[in-house]
N, C-alpha and C positions, 0 to 999 in steps of 0.2 A: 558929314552929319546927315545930308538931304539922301545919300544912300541909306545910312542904319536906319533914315523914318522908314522909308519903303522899304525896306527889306522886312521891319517889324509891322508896319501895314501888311503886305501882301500874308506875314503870316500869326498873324494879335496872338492865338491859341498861342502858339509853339512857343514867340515870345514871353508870352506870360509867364508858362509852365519853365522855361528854363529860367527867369528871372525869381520865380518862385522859391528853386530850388539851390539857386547860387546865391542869396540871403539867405535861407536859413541853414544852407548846408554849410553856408560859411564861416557860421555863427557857430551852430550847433557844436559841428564833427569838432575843431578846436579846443570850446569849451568842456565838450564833455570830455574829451579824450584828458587832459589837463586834469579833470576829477577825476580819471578812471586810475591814472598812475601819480596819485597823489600831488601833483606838483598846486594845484589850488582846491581848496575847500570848499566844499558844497554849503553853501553859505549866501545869504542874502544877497550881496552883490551878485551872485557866479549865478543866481536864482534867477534874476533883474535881466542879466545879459541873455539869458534862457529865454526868457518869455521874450524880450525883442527879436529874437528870432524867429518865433512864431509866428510873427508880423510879416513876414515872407510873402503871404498870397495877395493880400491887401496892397501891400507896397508893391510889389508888381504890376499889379491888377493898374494902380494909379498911374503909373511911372508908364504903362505900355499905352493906358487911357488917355494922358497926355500929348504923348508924343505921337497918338494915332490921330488926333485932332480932337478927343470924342469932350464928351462932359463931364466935369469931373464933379460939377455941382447935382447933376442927375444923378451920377453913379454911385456918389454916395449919398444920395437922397433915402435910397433903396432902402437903408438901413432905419428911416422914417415914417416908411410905410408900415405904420398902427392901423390903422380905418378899413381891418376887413371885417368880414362877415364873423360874428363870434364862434362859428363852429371853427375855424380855422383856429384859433386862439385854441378851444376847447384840444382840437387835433395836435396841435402843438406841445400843450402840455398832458398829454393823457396820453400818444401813441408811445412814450419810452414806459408809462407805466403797463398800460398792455402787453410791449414787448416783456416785460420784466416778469410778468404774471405768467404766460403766457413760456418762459423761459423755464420757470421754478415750477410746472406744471410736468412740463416735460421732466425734468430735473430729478424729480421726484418719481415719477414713473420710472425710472432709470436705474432708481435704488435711491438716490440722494436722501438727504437726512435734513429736518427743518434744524436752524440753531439758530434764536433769538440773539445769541451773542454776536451772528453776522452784522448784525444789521445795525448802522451808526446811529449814536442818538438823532432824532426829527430835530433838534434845535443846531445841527450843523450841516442839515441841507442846505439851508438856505445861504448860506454863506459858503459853501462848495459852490453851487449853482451860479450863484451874481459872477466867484473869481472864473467858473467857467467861460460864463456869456461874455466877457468881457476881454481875457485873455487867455485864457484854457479850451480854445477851440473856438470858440462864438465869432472870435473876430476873424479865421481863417473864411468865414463866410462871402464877407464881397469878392474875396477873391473865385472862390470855387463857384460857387451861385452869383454872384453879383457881377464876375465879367465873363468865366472861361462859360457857364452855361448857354447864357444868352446867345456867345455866337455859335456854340459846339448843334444848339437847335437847329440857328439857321440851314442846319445840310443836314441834318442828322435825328433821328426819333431821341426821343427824351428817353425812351430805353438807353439807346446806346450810348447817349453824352451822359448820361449818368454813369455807365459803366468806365467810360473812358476815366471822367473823371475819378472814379471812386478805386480805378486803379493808379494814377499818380499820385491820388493822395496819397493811397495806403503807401507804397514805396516814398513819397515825399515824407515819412516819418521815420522813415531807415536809421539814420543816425543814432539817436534811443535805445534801437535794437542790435546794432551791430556792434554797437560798444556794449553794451551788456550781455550779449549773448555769441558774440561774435559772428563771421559775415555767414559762416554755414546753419549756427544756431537759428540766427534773423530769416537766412532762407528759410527755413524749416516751419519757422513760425507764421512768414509771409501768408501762405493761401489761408491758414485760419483768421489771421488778422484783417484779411481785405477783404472776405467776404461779412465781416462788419462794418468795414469802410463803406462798401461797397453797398448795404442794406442801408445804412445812414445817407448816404447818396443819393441814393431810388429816391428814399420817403422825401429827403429834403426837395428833391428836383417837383416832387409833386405840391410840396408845399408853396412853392417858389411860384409855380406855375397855376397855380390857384387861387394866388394872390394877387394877380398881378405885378409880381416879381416883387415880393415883401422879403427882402433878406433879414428884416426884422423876426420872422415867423422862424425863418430857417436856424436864425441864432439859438429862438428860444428852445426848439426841438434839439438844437445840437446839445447844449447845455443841458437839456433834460436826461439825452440816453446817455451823456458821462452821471450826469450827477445820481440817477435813479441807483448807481449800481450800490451805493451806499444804505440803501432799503432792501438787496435781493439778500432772502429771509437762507439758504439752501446754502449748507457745505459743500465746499470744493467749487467755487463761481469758475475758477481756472483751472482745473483741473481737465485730462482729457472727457471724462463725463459731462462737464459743466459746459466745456467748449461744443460738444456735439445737440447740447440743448440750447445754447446759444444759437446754432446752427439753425436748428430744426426751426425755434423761434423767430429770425430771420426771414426764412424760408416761408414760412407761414404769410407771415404781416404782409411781407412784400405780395408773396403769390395773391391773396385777397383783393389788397390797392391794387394790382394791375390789372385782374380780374375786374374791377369794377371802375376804373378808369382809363382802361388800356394802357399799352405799351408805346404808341406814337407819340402822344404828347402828355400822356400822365394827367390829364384835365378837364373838363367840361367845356371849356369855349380854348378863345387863342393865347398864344404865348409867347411872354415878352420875348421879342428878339435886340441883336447889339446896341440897336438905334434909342430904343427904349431905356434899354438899362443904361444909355449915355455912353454905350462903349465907342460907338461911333458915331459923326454925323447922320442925321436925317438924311438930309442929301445923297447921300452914299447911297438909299436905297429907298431913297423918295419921300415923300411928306405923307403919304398915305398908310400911316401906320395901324396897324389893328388897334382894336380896342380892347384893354383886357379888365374881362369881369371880376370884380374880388367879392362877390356873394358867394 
């Protein structure tokens, strides 16, 4: 046992991410395969089993938290940090409508077609939105942002740990796609998928990191760019058209935020590293830890 600690000390990321991936993959790939050739019904329970799979990055995130010595009462503190500055709030719940606007703009220019009937009634956002924050992505948060970030900074520009990240998620969602589209469809669809993984990553790593590591903020952003798509006004959201203003949209937001907050560290002052977000001891890399501003 005193080996498996060091061996997942000396590498937290690696551990995480494989731990990540053998929860929900183990969960997932079973379950759904099981609906796919009829032997169980897509049905509440089979629904219930589903969503604790997605619990994957979190339960890692703790499970590797522990066993590395770190805090578990800090780490998921994270998810408590309310008390930033109100533009943050503001950024949080506006950047997926931006994106969205901003998408349908393009969309439109492309040939797209407005159609009111895209668009779901307003009185079923909000009840999309809360099941997302909550378990429809929100809660994949501590783990992506809440442990693998903190330390993927300590070596590495919040460019690249976002990138890293925003590629294992996107493949950490495989399952979904390989059963429904099977493994050459899934491929095919991969690069278009993850460079949305990937633009949700960016913005959330800035978010994170502006907060003084508020995975609270990141939640509510995550749960915004699912829930918003329920508002985008414009025929064909998936179609090859729809998918290249999706693109362009991406492409944009991000280009801007890093334009104006660079590509190092995505922020205005310092940013929380492992010790901070409770992944590991203080000790480990001294008591002298930055300070991080959430104005």
């Amino acid at each position: 046992m005193r080996s498996i600690r060091k061996q997942i000390g000396d590498h937290p990321v690696l551990a995480f991410f494989v731990g990540a991936y053998a929860i929900t993959w183990g969960i997932w790939f079973p379950v759904l395969s099981a609906i796919d050739r009829g032997l169980i019904a897509y049905n509440t329970p089979a629904l219930v089993v589903l969503v604790a799979g997605s619990f994957g990055p979190p339960l890692s995130a703790a499970i590797v938290t522990y066993l590395t010595g770190g805090s578990l009462k800090r780490w998921f503190s994270q998810v408590l940090r309310w008390r930033v500055a109100p533009r943050w709030w503001l950024a949080a719940f506006g950047l997926p409508l931006i994106l969205y606007t901003l998408m349908a703009a393009v969309h439109l220019l492309l040939g797209g077609k407005l159609n009111s009937n895209e668009v779901n009634p307003l009185a079923s956002i909000p009840l999309a939105y809360l099941n997302i924050f909550f378990w429809g992505g929100g809660n994949e948060e501590l783990g992506w942002r809440g442990f693998a970030l903190p330390y993927l900074q300590e070596r590495y520009s919040a460019l690249a740990s976002s990138l890293v990240i925003g590629v294992v998620w996107a493949v950490w969602h495989a399952p979904s796609g390989i059963i429904e589209r099977g493994v050459t469809g899934w491929a095919v669809d991969l690069p278009i998928y993850a460079v949305i993984v990937v633009g949700i990553s960016i913005v959330a790593t800035l978010l994170y990191n502006n907060t003084g590591g508020s995975v609270l903020i990141t939640m509510v952003f995550h749960a915004g760019v699912n829930a918003a798509q329920g508002l985008y006004p414009v025929e064909g959201m998936f179609t090859p058209t729809g998918e290249l203003a999706r693109f362009v949209a991406w492409a944009v937001l991000v280009g801007v935020l890093l334009a104006v907050f660079g590509w190092r560290s995505l922020a205005r002052g310092d940013v929380a590293g492992a010790a901070q977000a409770g992944a590991r001891h203080r000790s480990d890399r001294g008591e002298s830890g930055h300070s991080h501003p959430t104005d």
